[in-house]
C-alpha positions in Angstrom: 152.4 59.1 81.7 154.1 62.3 80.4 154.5 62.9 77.1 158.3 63.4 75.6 159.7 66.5 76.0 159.6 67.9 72.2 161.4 71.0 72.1 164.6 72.5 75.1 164.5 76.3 75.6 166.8 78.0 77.1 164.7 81.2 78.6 166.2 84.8 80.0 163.8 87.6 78.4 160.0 87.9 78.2 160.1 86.2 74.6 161.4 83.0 77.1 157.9 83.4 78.8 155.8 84.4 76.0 157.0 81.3 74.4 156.1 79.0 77.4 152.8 80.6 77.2 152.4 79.5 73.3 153.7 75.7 74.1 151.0 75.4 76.6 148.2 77.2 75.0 148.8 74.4 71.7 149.7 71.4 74.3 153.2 71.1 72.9 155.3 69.6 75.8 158.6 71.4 76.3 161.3 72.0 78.7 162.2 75.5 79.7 165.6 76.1 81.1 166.3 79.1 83.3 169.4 80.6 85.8 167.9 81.3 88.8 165.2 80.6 91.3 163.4 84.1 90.6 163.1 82.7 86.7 161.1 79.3 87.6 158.8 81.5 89.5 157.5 83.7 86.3 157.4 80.2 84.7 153.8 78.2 85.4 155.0 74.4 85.5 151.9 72.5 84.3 151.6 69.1 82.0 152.9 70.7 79.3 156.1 72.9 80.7 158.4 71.7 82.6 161.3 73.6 84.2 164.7 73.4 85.1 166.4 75.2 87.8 170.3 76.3 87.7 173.1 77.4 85.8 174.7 74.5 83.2 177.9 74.4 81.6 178.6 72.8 78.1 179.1 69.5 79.2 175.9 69.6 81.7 173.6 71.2 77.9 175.4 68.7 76.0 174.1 66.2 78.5 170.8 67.0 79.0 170.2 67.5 74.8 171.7 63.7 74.3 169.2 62.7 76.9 166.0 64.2 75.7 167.0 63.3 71.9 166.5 59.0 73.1 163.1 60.6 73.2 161.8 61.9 70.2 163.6 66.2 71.0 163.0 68.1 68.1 165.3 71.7 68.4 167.4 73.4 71.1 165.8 77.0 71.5 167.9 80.0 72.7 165.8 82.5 74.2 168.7 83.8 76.3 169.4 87.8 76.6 171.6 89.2 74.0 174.2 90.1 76.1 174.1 86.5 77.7 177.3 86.1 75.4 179.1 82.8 77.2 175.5 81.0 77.6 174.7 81.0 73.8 178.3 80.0 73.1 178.6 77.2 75.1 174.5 76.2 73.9 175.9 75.9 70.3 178.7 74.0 70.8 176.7 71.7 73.0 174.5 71.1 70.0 176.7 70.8 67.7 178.3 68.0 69.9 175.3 66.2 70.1 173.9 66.8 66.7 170.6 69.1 67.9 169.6 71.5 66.0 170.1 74.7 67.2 166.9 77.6 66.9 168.1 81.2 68.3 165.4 83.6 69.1 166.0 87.2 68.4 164.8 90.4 69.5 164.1 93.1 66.6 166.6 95.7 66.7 165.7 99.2 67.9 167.1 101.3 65.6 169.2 104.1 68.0 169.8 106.7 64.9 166.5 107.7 65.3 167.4 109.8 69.0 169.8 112.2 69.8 170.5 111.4 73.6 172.1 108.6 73.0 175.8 107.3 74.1 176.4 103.6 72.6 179.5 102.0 74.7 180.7 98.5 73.8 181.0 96.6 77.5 180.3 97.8 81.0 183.7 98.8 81.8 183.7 101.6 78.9 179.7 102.7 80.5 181.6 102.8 83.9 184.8 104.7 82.8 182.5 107.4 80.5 180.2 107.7 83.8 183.5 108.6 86.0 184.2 111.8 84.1 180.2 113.5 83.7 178.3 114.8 86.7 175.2 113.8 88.1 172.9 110.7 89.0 172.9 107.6 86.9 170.1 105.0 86.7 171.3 101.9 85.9 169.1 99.5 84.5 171.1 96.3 83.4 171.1 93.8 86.1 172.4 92.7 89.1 175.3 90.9 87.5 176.4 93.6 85.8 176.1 96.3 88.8 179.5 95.7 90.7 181.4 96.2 87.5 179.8 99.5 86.9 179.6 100.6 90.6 183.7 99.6 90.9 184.2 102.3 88.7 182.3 105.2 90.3 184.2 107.2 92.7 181.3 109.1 94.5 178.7 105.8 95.1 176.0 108.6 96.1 175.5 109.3 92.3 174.5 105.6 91.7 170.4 104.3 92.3 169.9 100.4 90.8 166.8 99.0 89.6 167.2 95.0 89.9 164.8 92.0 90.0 163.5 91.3 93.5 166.0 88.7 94.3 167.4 87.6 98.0 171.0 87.9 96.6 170.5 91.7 96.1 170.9 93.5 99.0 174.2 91.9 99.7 175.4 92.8 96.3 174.5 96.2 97.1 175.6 96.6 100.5 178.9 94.8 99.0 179.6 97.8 96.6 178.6 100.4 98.8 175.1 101.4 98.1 172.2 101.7 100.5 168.9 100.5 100.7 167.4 103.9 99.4 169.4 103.7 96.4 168.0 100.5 95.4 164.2 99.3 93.7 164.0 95.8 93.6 160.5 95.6 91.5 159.5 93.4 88.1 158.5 94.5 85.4 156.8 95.2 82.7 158.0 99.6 82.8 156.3 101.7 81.3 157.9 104.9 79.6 156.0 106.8 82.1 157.1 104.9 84.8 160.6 104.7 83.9 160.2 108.8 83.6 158.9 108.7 86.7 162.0 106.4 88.3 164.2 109.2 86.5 162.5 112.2 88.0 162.2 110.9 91.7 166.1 109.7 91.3 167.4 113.2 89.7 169.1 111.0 86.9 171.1 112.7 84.0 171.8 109.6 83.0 170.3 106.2 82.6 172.4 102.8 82.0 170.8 100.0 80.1 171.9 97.0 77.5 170.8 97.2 73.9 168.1 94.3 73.7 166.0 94.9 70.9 162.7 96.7 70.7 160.9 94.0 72.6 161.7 93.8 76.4 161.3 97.5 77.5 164.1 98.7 75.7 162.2 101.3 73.3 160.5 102.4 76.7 163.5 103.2 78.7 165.2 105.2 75.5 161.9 107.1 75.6 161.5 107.8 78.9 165.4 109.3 79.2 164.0 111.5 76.2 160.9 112.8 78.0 163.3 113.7 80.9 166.1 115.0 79.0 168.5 112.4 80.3 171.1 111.2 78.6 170.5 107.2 77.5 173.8 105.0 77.7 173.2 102.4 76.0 175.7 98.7 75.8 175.1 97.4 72.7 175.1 94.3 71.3 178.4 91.9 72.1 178.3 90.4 68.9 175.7 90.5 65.6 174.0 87.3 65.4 171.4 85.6 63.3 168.1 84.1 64.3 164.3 84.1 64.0 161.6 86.8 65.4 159.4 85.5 68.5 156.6 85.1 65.2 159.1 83.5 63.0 159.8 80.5 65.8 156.1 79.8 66.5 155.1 79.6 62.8 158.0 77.1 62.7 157.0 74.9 66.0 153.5 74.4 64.8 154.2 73.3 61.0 157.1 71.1 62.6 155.4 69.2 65.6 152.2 69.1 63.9 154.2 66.9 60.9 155.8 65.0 63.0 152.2 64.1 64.9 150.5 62.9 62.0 154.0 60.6 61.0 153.2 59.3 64.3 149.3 58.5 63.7 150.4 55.2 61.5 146.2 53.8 61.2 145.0 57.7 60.0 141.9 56.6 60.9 139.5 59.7 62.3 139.5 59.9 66.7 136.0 58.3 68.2 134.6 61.6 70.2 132.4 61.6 72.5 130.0 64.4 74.0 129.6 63.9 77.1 127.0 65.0 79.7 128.3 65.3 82.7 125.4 65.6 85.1 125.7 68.5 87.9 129.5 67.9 88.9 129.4 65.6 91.7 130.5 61.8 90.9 127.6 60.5 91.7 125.8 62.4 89.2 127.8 60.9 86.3 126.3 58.1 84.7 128.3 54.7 84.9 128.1 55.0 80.6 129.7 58.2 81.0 132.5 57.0 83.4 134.1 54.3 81.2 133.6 56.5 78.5 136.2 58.6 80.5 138.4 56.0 82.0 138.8 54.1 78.1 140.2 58.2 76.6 143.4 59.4 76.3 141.8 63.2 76.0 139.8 64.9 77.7 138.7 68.9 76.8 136.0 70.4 78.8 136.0 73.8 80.8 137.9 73.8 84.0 134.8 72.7 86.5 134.0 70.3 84.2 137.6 69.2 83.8 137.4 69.5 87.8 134.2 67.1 88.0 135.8 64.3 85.2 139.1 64.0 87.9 136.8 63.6 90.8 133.9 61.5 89.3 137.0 58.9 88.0 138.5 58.8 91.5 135.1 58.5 93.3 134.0 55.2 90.6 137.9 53.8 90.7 137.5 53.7 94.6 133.8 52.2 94.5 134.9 49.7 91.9 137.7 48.7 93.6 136.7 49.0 97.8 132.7 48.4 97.9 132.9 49.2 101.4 134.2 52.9 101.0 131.4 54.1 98.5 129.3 55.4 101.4 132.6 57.2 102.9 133.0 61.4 102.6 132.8 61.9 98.5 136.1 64.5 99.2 137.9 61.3 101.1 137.6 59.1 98.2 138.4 61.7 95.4 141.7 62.6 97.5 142.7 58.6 97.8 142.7 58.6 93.8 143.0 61.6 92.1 146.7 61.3 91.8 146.5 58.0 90.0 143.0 58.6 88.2 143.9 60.6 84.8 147.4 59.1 84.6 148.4 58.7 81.1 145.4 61.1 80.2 145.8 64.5 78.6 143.5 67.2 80.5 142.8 70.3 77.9 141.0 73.4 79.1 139.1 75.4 76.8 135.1 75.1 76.3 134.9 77.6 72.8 133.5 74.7 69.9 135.8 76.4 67.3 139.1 76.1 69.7 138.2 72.9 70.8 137.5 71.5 66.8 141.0 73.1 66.1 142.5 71.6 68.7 141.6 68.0 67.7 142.3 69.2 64.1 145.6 69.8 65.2 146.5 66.8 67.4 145.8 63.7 65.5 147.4 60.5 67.5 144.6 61.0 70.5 142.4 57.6 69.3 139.6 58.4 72.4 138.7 61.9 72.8 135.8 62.8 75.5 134.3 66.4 75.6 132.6 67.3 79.0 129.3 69.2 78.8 127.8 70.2 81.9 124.0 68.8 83.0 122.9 67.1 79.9 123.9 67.3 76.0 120.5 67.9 75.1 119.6 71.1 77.0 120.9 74.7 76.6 124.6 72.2 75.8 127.5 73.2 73.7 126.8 70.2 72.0 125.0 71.8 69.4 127.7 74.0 67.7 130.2 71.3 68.7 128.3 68.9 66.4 128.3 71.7 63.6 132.3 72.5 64.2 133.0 68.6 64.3 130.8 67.8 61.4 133.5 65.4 59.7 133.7 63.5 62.5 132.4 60.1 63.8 130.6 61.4 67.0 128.8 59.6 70.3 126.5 61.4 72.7 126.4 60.3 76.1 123.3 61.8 78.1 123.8 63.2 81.5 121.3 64.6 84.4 120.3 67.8 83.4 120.3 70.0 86.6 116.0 71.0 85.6 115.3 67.0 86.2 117.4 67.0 89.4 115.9 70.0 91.1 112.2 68.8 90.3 113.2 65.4 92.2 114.5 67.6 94.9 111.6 69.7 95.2 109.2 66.5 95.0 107.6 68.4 91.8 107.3 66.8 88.6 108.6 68.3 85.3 106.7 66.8 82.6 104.5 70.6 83.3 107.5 72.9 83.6 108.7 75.4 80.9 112.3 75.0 80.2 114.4 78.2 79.5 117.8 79.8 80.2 118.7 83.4 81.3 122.3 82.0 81.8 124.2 84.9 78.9 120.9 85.1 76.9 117.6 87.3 76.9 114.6 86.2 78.3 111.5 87.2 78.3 110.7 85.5 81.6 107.0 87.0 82.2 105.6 85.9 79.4 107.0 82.2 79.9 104.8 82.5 83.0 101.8 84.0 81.4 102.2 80.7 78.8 102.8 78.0 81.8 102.5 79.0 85.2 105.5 76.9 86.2 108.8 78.0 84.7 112.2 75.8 85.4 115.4 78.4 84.3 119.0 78.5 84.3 120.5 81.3 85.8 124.6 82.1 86.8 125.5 83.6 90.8 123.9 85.3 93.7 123.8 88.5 91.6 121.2 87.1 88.9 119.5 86.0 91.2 119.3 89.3 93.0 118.4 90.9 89.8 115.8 88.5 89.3 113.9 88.6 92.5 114.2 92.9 92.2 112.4 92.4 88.4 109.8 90.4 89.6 109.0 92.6 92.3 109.2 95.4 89.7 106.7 94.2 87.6 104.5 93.2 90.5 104.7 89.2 90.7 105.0 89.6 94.6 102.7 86.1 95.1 105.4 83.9 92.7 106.4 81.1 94.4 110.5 81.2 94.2 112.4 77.8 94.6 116.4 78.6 94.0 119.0 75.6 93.8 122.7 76.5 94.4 125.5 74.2 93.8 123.6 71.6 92.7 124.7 67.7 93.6 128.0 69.1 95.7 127.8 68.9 99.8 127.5 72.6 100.1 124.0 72.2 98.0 121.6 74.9 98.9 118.0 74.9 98.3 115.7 78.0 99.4 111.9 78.7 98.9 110.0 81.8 99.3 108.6 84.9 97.6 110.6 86.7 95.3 111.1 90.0 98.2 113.1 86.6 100.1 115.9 86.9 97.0 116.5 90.4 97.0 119.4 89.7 99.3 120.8 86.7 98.3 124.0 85.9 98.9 125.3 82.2 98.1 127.5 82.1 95.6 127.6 79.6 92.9 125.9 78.1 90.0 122.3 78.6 90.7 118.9 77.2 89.1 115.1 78.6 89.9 111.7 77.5 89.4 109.3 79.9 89.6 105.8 79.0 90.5 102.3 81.1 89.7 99.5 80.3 92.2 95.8 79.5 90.3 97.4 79.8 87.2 94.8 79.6 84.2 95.2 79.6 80.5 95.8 83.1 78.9 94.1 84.2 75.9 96.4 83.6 72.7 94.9 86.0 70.0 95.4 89.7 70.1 92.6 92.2 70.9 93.1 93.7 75.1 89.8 95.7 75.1 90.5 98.9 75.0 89.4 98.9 78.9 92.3 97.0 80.2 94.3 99.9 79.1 95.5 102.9 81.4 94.6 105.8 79.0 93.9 109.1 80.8 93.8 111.6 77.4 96.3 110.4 75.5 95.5 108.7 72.0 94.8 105.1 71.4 94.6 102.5 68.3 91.1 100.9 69.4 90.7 97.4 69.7 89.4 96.7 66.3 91.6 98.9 64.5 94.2 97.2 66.7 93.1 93.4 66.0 93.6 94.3 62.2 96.6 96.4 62.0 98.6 93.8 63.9 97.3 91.0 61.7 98.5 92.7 58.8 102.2 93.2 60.8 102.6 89.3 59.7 104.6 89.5 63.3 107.1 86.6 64.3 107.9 85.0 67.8 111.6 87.2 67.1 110.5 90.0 65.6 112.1 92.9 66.3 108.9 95.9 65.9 109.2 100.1 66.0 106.0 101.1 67.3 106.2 104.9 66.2 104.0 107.4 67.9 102.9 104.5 70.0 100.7 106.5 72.5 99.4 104.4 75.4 101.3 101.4 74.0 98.3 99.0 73.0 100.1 97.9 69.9 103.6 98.2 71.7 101.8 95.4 74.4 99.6 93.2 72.5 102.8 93.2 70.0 105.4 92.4 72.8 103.0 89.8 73.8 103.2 87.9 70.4 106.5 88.9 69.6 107.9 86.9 72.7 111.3 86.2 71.5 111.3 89.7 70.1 111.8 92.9 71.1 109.3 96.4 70.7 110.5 99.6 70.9 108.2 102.1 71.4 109.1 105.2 70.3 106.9 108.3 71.8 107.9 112.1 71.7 105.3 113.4 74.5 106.1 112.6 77.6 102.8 112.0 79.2 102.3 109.1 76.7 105.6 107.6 77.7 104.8 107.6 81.3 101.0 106.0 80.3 103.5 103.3 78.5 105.6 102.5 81.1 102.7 102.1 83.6 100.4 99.8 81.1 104.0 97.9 80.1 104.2 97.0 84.1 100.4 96.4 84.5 100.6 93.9 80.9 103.7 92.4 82.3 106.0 92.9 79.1 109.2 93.2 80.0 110.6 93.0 76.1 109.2 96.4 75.6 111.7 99.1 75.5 110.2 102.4 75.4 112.3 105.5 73.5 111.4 109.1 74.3 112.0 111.2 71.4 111.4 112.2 68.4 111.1 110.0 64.5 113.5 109.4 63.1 116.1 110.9 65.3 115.3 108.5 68.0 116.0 105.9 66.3 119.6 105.8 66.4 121.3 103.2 68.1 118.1 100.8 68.2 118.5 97.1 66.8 117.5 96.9 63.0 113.9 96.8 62.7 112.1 93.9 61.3 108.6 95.1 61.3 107.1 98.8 62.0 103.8 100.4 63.0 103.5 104.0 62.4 100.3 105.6 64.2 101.9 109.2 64.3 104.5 110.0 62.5 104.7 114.1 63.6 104.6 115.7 59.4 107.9 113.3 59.0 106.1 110.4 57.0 108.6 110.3 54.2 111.7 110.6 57.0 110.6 107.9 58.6 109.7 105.3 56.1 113.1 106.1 54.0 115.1 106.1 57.1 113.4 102.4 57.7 113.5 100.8 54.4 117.4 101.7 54.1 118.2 99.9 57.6 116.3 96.6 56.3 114.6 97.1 52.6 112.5 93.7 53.6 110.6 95.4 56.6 107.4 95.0 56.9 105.4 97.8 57.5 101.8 99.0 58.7 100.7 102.7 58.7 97.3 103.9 60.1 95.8 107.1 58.9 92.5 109.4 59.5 93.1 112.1 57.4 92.8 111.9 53.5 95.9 114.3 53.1 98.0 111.9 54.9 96.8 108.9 52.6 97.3 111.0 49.6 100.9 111.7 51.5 101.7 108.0 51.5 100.0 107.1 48.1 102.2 109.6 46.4 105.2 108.0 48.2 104.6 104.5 47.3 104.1 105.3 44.0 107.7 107.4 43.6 109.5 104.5 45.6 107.6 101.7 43.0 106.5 99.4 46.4 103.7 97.4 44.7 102.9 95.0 47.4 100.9 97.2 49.0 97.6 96.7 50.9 94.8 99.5 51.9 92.2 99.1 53.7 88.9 101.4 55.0 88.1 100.5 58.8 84.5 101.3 59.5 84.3 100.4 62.7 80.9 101.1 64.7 80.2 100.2 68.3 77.2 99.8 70.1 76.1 101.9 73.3 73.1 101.0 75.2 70.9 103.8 76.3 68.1 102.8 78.4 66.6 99.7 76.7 68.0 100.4 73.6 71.6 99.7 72.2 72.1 102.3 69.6 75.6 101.9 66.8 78.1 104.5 67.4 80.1 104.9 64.4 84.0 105.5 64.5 86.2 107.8 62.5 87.1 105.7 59.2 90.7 104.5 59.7 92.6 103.9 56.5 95.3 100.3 57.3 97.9 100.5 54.3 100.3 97.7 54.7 103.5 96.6 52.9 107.1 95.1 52.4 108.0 92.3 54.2 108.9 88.6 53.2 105.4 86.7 52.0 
C-alpha cells in the first residue's frame, strides 16, 4: 500500500526537479505536477514521487487539492516559472477555494544593474517590436510558447535562430512561423556561459532574447555569455513581483513540518524493534527461514540496492514455496517473477547502506514499528553491523546470522574452514603474504575481475607461482562461477562480479615468529647491514606494534625494514635510502622476504619524508650529518614516537647526547653492543670481535 500523498507541487523550472530529488532522497511521498509529456520524462517516478501529466485549470487544481486533503495533504507547492503568470493565478485561487495552504517557490533575483548590455522589456510583444527596428541576428531563448509571438513580429525571419526543448511539437511550430530546420537547436539543458557564447558566436547573434528568472536556472549564464560576445541581452522581466521562499527556505520547512506531523502520528512512542540482518550470498535460498519472517513481519526495509534486490527475491521465492510445495524445485527466476509484484506490498524499500544515513533516517521516521537492515553474507564478518550497532546505540536491536560467503565457498570446494585465515582486501589494505607465511591457507574477500587481476599479477610478482588459487564469482546465483589454478591462470580474468578467493600454499610449515634473519638470508653485495644481533636488539627496543607505522632511515639492505615489516603486519615500513644501489638491494631482499607492506623511498632525510603517513616508530642507522634534522622533523609530526638510533662513532653519540639533553627527553635508554662471533679455522673456532655499536632508544608510550 502507498503511503498518502503529503505535499502537491506544481513543477516548471529546475528547482521543480531539485525538489523531487529532496522528497525522495528523505522518503517524503509527494505528487509532482507538470504541463507536458517532455516534463514527466526529467521526473523519475518511484515510491515516493508520483507524477501527473497535463495542463489543469482552476476547477481541475481545486479538484485534485480537495481530493488529496481526505488524505492527510499538507501544502500546495508552486514551483512554476515566473513568467507562468495564469498557472500561479488560477493555483491560488484553487487553494484558497479548498482551504490548502499555498507555498510559492522563488528564484533569487539576478540583479540586472550590475551589466551594461542590457535591454529590460515588460512582455514579448515590446521584445518583438524593439527587435523590428535594430539589425542583426537574435537568439531567442524563452520557449516554444513564447516563439510565434516574437517571430510574428520580425519582418526578415532569416534574422531569427530558436533554442527550444526537444519536443515533437516543435518543428511544426517552427515551420508554422517560417523558420527552418537550421535555424533551430532543440537540446536540454543545463548551458553553460561558454556554451551559450558559443550558441552566440556560431549564430552571429547581436542580440539574445530571454525571460528574467532569477539567478538560478541559467539565467546569470546567458546574461554572461551575451557579455563575453558583446551582444546585447534582452531581457522580459518579471510579470508581476511576488513573494515566496528560496529552494533552501522550502526544504528547511518540509522537514520540520512532516517530521511533526510523523511523530503526532506515532501515538505508542515506543522505540522501532531493528533487526540486522544477514542476508547470506543473495540468492533465496541462501536466506535463512529466521531471516525471511523477519522480513515478511517489517514495514521497512534499508539495505544497499543488491541487498534490497536479494530481500524482493528471497520473499517471492519463500511466499511461492510456502504457498505451492510443488514449485520450490522450479527455475529460482520463475518463482521470483510470479511474486515479486505482490511480495513487499505495504513495505517501504530504502536505499542507502552509509550507518550514519541509515541511523538518521530512522531518527527521522518514527511510525515504522519493524525495521529490517540487510547485510550481505553474515553480520559477524567484515559486516556493517559493527558501526551500525555504534550509530544505533539507543536502540533495542536483533541480529539475525546469515551464510557468510567464506563458509559457502569451503562447502563448495569440499575444504573445511575451521584452518583457513579470514581476511578482506574488499576497500582495505592487506598485507596478504604474510597471512600466508602465518597459515598456509588464506580465505579473502575481494570486489570484480580487476582485483582479481591485480591479485594474480602481485602474486606472481613476488614469486608465489606454486599458490594454489580457488576464485568464486557470483556466489549462490545461477551464473555462479568457480575456477582453480595457479595464480599465472588469473592474470586474465574476466567474469565480472562479486568475487571471493582462497589461496592455498603447498607443504606449508610453521614460520619462525621471533626476529633475527641471519644475516645470510640477506642479498648484500657491499652495501652496509645492521647484523643479526645488533638487529635482534635494536628492534626489541622499537617496542613495535602489529599497526605500526616505522621510518627505517638509512635502511641499507633493508634487514630492519624486513624483519620490521614482518612484525609490523598490519603496519606499514618505509624505508628511506639515498644511494641507489641500496634501494635496488632493498627492493630485491623485499621480493625474496615476501613483504609487500614495505614501501621503499629514495632520497634523502628529512626531505624524503614529505608526504609519508605519520610515523609511529623510527630506526635511524644513517642519518647522512643531519641527526638533529631528522629527529626534530620526527618528534614534531608525532611527539610520542618511539625511536631507536644506532651509532659506531663516539662523535655521533656525543651528537645525540648533547641533543637529548637540550630537548630534556629523559626516557632514554643506551646501550654498548659487544658483539663477537666465532670463526672456525681448521679445528679451532676462534671469537671475532665486532665494532662496539652504541643502541640509544627513546620516546614512545610505555
Amino acid at each position: 500500500m502507498k503511503k498518502a500523498i503529503s505535499y502537491l507541487v506544481f513543477a516548471g523550472t529546475s528547482e521543480g526537479r531539485q525538489l523531487a530529488e529532496f522528497f525522495q532522497k528523505n522518503q517524503i511521498p509527494a505528487l509532482f505536477c507538470v504541463a507536458t509529456a517532455y516534463g514527466e520524462e526529467l521526473l523519475e517516478q518511484t515510491e515516493e514521487i508520483r507524477v501527473h501529466t497535463g495542463r489543469m485549470d482552476e476547477i481541475q487544481m481545486q479538484a485534485c487539492i480537495l481530493e488529496l486533503m481526505k488524505t492527510g495533504l499538507q501544502a500546495v507547492i508552486d514551483a512554476t516559472h515566473p513568467h507562468a503568470v495564469d498557472v500561479t493565478e488560477n493555483l491560488k485561487r484553487a487553494c484558497e477555494a479548498a482551504g490548502a495552504r499555498y507555498i510559492r517557490l522563488l528564484r533569487k533575483p539576478l540583479d540586472l544593474s550590475a551589466y551594461d548590455h542590457i535591454v529590460t522589456v515588460k512582455s514579448c510583444q515590446e521584445a518583438a517590436d524593439w527587435l523590428e527596428a535594430q539589425q542583426g541576428n537574435i537568439f531567442l531563448t524563452t520557449g516554444l510558447k513564447e516563439l510565434p509571438e516574437i517571430a510574428a513580429q520580425i519582418t526578415d525571419k532569416k534574422r531569427l535562430y530558436a533554442r527550444v526543448l526537444p519536443q515533437e511539437e516543435a518543428f511544426a511550430v517552427a515551420e508554422g512561423i517560417g523558420l527552418q530546420k537550421k535555424q533551430l537547436i532543440c537540446m536540454q539543458g543545463p548551458f553553460s556561459r561558454e556554451l551559450n557564447a558559443a550558441m552566440l558566436r556560431e549564430t552571429k547573434a547581436d542580440f539574445l532574447v530571454t525571460k528574467e528568472s532569477g539567478a538560478a536556472g541559467g539565467f546569470a549564464d546567458k546574461v554572461q555569455a551575451a557579455g563575453d560576445v558583446k551582444a546585447t541581452c534582452v531581457v522580459i522581466i518579471r510579470p508581476m513581483q511576488e513573494s515566496g521562499y528560496s529552494l533552501e527556505e522550502v526544504e528547511t520547512m518540509i522537514l520540520q513540518e512532516y517530521h511533526k506531523k510523523q511523530k503526532e502520528y506515532s501515538v505508542t512512542g515506543t522505540k522501532p524493534e531493528i533487526t540486522l540482518l544477514g542476508i547470506g550470498m543473495g540468492a533465496p535460498e541462501s536466506m535463512t527461514l529466521e531471516g525471511f519472517c523477519a522480513c515478511r513481519d517489517a514495514d521497512c526495509i534499508i539495505g544497499a540496492k543488491r541487498m534490497l534486490e536479494a530481500v524482493k527475491n528471497s520473499l517471492a521465492h519463500w511466499s511461492v514455496s510456502r504457498k505451492c510445495p510443488e514449485l520450490q524445485n522450479e527455475n529460482r527466476t520463475d518463482i521470483a517473477g510470479m511474486a515479486a509484484n505482490g511480495a513487499c506490498d505495504g513495505k517501504t524499500m530504502v536505499s542507502m547502506y552509509e550507518s550514519k544515513q541509515i541511523a538518521d533516517y530512522i531518527r527521522n521516521h518514527p511510525t515504522y514499528s519493524r525495521i529490517v537492515i540487510a547485510l550481505s553474507g553474515d553480520v559477524g564478518f567484515y559486516s556493517g553491523a559493527k558501526k551500525l550497532k555504534e550509530a544505533l546505540a539507543d536502540y533495542p536491536l536483533r541480529f539475525i546470522c546469515g551464510i557468510s560467503s567464506g563458509v559457502y565457498f569451503a562447502s563448495k570446494l569440499q575444504t573445511s574452514w575451521d584452518d583457513m585465515l579470514l581476511t578482506s582486501m574488499h576497500g582495505r589494505s592487506l598485507n596478504l603474504l604474510d597471512a600466508l607465511k602465518k597459515s598456509g591457507k588464506v580465505f579473502t574477500l575481494a570486489s570484480d575481475a580487476k582485483s582479481i587481476r591485480e591479485l594474480a599479477d602481485f602474486l606472481l610478482e613476488y614469486g608465489r607461482t606454486d599458490l594454489m588459487m580457488s576464485v568464486g564469482t557470483n556466489l549462490s546465483y545461477p551464473e555462479e562461477s568457480i575456477t582453480t589454478g595457479v595464480p599465472a591462470d588469473f592474470s586474465a580474468y574476466s567474469v565480472e562480479g562479486v568475487s571471493v578467493v582462497l589461496l592455498q600454499q603447498k607443504n606449508h610449515t610453521e614460520p619462525v615468529v621471533t626476529h633475527g634473519i641471519p644475516d645470510a638470508a640477506f642479498i648484500r653485495a657491499k652495501v652496509p647491514m645492521t647484523k643479526e644481533e645488533v638487529r635482534s636488539i635494536s628492534l626489541s627496543k622499537l617496542q613495535l606494534q602489529a599497526d605500526s607505522v616505522v621510518y627505517d632511515v638509512g635502511a641499507g639492505t633493508g634487514s630492519i625494514s624486513i624483519e620490521a615489516a614482518c612484525m609490523a603486519d598490519r603496519g606499514i615500513v618505509y624505508a628511506i635510502e639515498q644511494k641507489e644501489e641500496a634501494v635496488a638491494l632493498i627492493r630485491e631482499n623485499s621480493r625474496k622476504f615476501g613483504v609487500s607492506n614495505l614501501q621503499v623511498i629514495h632520497g634523502k632525510a628529512p626531505d624524503a619524508f614529505v608526504d609519508l603517513e605519520t610515523p609511529t616508530h623510527a630506526f635511524l642507522g644513517g642519518t647522512g650529518g643531519n641527526m638533529r634534522e631528522i629527529i626534530g622533523w620526527l618528534r614534531e609530526q608525532n611527539p610520542q614516537i618511539r625511536i631507536v638510533i644506532n651509532c659506531i662513532a663516539l662523535e655521533t653519540l656525543a651528537e645525540i647526547t648533547a641533543l637529548l639533553q637540550e630537548w630534556k627527553i629523559c626516557d632514554v635508554d643506551i646501550a654498548s653492543v659487544n658483539i663477537g662471533k666465532a670463526k672456525q679455522l681448521g679445528a679451532y673456532h676462534l671469537m671475532m670481535g665486532q665494532n662496539p655499536v652504541y643502541v640509544i632508544s627513546f620516546g614512545g608510550k610505555m
